[in-house]
VOBA-1610 file (N, C-alpha, C; in pm, whole numbers, padded with zeros to 5 digits, always signed):
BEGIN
Unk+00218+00448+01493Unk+00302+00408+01382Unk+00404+00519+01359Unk+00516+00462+01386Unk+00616+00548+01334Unk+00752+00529+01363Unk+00765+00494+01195Unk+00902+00375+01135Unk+00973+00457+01067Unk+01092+00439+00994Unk+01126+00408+00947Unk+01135+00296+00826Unk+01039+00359+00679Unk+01013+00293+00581Unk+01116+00325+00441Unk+01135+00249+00343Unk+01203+00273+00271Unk+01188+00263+00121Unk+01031+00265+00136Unk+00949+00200-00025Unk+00932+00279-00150Unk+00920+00435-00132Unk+00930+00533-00239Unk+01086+00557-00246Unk+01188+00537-00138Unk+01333+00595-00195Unk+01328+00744-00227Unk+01209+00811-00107Unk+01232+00923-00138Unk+01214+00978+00032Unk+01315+01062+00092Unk+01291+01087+00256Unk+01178+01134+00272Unk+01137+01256+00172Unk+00979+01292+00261Unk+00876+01180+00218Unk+00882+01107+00093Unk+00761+01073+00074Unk+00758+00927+00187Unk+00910+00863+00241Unk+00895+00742+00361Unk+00883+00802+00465Unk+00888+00945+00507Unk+00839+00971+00651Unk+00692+00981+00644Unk+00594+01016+00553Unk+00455+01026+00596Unk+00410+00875+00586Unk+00506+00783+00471Unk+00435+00633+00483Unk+00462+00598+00612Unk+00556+00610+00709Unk+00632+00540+00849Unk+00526+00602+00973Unk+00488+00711+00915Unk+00387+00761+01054Unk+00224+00771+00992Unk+00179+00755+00889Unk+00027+00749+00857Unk-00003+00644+00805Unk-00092+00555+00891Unk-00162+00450+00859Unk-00245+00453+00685Unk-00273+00535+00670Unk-00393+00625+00586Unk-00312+00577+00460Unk-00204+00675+00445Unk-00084+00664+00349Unk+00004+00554+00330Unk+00019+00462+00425Unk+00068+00322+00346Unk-00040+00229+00274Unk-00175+00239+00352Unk-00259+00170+00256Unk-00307+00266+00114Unk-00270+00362+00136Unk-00287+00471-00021Unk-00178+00415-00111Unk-00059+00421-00071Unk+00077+00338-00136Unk+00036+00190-00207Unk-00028+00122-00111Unk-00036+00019-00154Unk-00135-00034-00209Unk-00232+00056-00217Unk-00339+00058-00325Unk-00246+00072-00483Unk-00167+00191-00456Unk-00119+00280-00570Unk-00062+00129-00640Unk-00019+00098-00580Unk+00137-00021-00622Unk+00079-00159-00725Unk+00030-00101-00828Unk+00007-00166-00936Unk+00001-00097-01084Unk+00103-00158-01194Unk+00113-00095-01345Unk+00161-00008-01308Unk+00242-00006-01214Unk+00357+00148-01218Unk+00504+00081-01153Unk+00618+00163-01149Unk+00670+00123-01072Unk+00657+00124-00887Unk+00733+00037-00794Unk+00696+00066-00686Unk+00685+00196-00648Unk+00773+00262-00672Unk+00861+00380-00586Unk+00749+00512-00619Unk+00703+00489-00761Unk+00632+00594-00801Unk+00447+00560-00730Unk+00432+00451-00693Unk+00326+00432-00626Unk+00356+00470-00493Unk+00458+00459-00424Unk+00454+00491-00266Unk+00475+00655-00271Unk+00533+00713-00309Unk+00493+00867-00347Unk+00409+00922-00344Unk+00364+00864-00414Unk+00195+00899-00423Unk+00105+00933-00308Unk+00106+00908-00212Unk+00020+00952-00118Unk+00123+01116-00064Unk+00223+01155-00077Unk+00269+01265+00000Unk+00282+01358-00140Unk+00244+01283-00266Unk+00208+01390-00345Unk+00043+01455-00345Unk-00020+01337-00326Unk-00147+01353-00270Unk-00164+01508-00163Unk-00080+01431-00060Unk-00129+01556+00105Unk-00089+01691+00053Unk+00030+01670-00046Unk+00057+01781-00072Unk+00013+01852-00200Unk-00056+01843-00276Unk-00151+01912-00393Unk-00245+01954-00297Unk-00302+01815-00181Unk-00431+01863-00102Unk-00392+01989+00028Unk-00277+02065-00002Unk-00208+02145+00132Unk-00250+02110+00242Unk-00156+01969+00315Unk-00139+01930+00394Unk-00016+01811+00391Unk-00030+01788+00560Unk+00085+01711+00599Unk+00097+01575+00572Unk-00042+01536+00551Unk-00111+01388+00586Unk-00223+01353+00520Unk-00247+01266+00503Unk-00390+01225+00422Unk-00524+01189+00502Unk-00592+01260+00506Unk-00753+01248+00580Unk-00822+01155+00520Unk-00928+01021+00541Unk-01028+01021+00476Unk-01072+01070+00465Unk-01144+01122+00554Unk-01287+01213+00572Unk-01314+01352+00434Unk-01163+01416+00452Unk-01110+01433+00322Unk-01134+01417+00212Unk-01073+01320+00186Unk-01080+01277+00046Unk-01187+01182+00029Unk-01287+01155+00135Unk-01380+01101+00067Unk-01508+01163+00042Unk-01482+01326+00063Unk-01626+01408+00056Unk-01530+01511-00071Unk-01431+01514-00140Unk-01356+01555-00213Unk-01482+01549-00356Unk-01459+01629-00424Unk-01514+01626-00540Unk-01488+01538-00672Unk-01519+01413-00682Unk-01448+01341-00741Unk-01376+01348-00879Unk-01392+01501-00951Unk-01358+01519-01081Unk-01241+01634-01050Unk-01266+01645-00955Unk-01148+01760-00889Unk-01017+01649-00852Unk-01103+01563-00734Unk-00970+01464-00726Unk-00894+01436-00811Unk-00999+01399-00936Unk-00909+01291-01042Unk-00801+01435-01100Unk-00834+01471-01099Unk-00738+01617-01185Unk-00652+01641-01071Unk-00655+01633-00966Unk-00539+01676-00813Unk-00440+01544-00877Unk-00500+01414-00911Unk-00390+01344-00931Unk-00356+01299-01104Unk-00435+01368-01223Unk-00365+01349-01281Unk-00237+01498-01310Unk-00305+01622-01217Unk-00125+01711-01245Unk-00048+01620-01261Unk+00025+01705-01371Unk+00192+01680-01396Unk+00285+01694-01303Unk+00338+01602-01229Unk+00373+01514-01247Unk+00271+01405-01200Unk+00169+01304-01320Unk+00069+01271-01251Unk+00119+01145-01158Unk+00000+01085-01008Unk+00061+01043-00928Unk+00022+00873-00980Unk+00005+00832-01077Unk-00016+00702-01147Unk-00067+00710-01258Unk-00039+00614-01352Unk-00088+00593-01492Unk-00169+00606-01578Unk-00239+00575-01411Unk-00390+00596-01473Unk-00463+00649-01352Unk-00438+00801-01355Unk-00476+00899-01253Unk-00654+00903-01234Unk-00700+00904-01369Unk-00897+00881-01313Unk-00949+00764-01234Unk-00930+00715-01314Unk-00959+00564-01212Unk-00855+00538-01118Unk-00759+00566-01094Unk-00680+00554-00933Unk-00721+00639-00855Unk-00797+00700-00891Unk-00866+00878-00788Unk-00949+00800-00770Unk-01066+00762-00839Unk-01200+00686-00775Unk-01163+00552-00698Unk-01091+00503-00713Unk-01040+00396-00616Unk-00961+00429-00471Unk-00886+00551-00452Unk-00851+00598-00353Unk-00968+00661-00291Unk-01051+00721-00337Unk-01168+00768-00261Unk-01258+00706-00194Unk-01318+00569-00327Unk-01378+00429-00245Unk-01315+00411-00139Unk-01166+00387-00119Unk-01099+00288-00013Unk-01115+00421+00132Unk-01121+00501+00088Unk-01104+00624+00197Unk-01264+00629+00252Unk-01375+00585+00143Unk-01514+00634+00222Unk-01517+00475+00277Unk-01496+00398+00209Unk-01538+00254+00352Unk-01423+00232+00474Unk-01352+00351+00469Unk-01280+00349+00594Unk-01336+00407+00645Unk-01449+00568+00615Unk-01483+00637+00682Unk-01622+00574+00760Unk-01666+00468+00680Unk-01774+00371+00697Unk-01756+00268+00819Unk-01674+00227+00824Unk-01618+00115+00847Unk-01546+00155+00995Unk-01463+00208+00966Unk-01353+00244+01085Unk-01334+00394+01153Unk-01456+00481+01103Unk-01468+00595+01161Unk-01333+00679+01080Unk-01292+00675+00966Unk-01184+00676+00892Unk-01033+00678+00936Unk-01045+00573+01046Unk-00938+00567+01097Unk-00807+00443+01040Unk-00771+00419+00963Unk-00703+00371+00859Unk-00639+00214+00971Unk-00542+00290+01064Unk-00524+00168+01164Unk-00603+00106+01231Unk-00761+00152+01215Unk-00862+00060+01273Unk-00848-00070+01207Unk-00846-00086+01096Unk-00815-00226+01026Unk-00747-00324+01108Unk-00619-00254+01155Unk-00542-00343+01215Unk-00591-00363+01364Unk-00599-00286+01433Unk-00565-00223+01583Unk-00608-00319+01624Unk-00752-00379+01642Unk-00792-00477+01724Unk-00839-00587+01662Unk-00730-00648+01549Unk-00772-00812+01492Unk-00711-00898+01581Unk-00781-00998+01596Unk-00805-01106+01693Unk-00663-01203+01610Unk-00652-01206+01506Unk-00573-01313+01444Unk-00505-01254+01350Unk-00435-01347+01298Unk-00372-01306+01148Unk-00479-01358+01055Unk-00577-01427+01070Unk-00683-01454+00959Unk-00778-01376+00947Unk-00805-01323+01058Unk-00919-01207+01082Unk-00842-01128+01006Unk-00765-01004+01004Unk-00676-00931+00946Unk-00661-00936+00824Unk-00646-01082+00794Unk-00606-01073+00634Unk-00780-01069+00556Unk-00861-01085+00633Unk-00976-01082+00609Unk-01022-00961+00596Unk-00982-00893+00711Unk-00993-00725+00689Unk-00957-00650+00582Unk-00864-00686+00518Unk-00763-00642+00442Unk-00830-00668+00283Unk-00898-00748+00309Unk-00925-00850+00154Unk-01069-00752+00123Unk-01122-00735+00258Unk-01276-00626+00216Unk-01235-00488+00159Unk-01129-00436+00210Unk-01083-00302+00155Unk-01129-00270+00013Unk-01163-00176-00013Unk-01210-00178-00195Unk-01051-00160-00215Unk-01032-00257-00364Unk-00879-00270-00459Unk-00823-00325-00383Unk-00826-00435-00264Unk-00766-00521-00172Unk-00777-00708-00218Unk-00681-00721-00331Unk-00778-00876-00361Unk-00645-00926-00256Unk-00689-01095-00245Unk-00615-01161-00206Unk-00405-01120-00175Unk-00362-01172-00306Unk-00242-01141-00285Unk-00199-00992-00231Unk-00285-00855-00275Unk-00218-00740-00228Unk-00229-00732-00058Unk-00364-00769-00020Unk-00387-00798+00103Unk-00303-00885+00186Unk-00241-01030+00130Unk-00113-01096+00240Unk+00048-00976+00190Unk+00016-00940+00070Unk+00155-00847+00076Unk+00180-00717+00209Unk+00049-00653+00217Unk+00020-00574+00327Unk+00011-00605+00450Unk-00047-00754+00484Unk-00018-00776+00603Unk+00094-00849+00630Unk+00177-00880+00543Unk+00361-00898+00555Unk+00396-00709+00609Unk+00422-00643+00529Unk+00430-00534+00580Unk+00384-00502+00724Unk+00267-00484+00753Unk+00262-00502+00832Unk+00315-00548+00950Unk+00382-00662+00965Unk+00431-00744+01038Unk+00578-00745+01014Unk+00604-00748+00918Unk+00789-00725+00930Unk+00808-00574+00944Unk+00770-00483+00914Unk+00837-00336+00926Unk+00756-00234+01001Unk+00585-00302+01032Unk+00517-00157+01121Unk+00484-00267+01263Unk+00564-00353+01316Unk+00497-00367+01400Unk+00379-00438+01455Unk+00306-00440+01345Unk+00148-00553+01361Unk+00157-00653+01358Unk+00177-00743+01468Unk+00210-00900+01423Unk+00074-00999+01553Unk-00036-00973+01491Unk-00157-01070+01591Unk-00118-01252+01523Unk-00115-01321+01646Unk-00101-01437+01634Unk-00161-01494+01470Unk-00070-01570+01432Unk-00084-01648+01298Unk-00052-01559+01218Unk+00044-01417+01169Unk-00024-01291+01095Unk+00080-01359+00964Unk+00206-01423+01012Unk+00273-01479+00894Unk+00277-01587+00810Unk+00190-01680+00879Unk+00111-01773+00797Unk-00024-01682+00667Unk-00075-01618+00752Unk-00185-01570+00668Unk-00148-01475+00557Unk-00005-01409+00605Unk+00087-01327+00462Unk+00095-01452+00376Unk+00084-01603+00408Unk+00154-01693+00320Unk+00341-01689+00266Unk+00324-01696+00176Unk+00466-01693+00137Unk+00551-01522+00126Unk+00436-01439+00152Unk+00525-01271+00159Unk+00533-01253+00303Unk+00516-01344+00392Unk+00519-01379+00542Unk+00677-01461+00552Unk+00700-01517+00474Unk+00876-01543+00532Unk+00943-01481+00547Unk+01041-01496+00639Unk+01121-01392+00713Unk+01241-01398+00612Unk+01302-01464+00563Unk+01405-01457+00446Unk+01379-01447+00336Unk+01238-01386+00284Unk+01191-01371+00138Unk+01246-01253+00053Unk+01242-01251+00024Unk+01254-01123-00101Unk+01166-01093-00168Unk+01029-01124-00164Unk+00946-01126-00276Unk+00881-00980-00328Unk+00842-00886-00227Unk+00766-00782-00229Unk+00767-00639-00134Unk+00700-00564-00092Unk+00724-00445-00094Unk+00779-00442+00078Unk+00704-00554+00130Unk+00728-00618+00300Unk+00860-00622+00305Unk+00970-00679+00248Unk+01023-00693+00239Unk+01198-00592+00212Unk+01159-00464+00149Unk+01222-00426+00097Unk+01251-00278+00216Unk+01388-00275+00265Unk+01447-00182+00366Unk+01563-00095+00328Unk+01531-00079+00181Unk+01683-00043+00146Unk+01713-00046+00006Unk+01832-00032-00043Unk+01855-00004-00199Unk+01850-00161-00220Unk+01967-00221-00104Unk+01998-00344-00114Unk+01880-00466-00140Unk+01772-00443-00099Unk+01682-00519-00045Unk+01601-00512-00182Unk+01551-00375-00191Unk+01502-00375-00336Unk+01579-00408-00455Unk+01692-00410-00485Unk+01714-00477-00570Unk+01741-00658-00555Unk+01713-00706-00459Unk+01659-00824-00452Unk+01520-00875-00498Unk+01401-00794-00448Unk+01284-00772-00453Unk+01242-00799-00617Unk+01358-00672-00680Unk+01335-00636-00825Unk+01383-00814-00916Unk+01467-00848-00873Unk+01543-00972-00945Unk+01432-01081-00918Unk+01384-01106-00798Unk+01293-01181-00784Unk+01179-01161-00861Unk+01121-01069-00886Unk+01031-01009-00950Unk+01001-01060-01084Unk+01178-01026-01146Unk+01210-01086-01246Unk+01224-01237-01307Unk+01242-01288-01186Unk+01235-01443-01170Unk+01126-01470-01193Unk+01016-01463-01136Unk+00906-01494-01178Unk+00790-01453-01319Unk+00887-01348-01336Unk+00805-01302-01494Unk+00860-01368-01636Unk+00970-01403-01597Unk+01052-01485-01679Unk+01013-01668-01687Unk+00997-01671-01549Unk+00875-01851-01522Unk+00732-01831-01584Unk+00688-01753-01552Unk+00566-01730-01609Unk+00553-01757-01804Unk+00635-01641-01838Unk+00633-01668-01960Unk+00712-01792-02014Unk+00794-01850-01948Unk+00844-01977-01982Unk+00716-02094-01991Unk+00653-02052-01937Unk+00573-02133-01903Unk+00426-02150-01971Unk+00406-02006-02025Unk+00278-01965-02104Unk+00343-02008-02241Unk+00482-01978-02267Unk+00564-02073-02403Unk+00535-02199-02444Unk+00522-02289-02324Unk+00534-02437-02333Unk+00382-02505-02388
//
């Protein structure tokens, strides 16, 4: 792996998402009740409180978990809610270390399908349904991973002309599509919880 990503809008923090498997699924854990940009950060603020280049499981899942939570609530903390996003990055890091020998692109590397995959994706601890087809859109439009069926099983963050989500977004341009759409739907929603 190693892209060219554009999801924090920040150069160092999209070069460690474009080359560490580890760190885009840390991102995209992060990427809820915050904004995007400040969730994809987050993992190269991570490597770097932890003095390093990159994010280890192995790491961070034998990490001290009251130490962690304090590595990420420093100022500038790396989400909202830095205790419980520390114990959830650690879960997702020890059943990788469980699971995949903590090899983060094991998830992907050898799925048979795009259903298998999105299946993979859905076991991750903090992986429900929708974040899981958002990731394996990613996946498939910007890193490369595309096993037969993989854009059906993104569902609708699997179209190639969407705008909907983080898969999607290559640019200032793109994200502020992303963002309007976003908006589109929060605006239906409550139109709709009105009625």
């Amino acid at each position: 792996m190693d892209v060219n990503l554009h999801l924090a809008q920040d150069p160092e923090a999209d070069e460690l998402l474009g080359r560490s498997p580890l760190a885009a699924l840390v991102g995209m854990l992060l990427d809820q009740q915050i904004p995007m940009e400040w969730a994809f950060k987050g993992p190269a603020t991570i490597a770097r409180r932890m003095g390093a280049d990159d994010l280890d499981a192995h790491d961070i899942a034998a990490y001290d978990p009251e130490e962690f939570a304090t590595l990420l609530a420093t100022k500038p903390a790396v989400h909202r809610y830095p205790g419980s996003m520390a114990g959830r990055v650690q879960q997702l890091c020890r059943y990788l270390v469980e699971h995949y020998d903590g090899a983060a692109d094991g998830v992907w590397r050898d799925a048979g399908d795009g259903r298998e995959l999105l299946r993979r994706l859905q076991d991750l601890p903090g992986f429900g349904k929708q974040k899981a087809q958002i990731f394996l859109a990613l996946l498939g439009k910007q890193l490369g991973v595309r096993p037969d069926g993989w854009r059906e099983a993104a569902g609708p963050y699997g179209e190639p002309t969407a705008f909907r989500s983080v898969a999607d977004i290559t640019g200032p341009e793109s994200l502020a599509k992303v963002r309007a759409h976003k908006q589109e739907m929060k605006a239906a929603a409550k139109a709709a919880k009105e009625k």
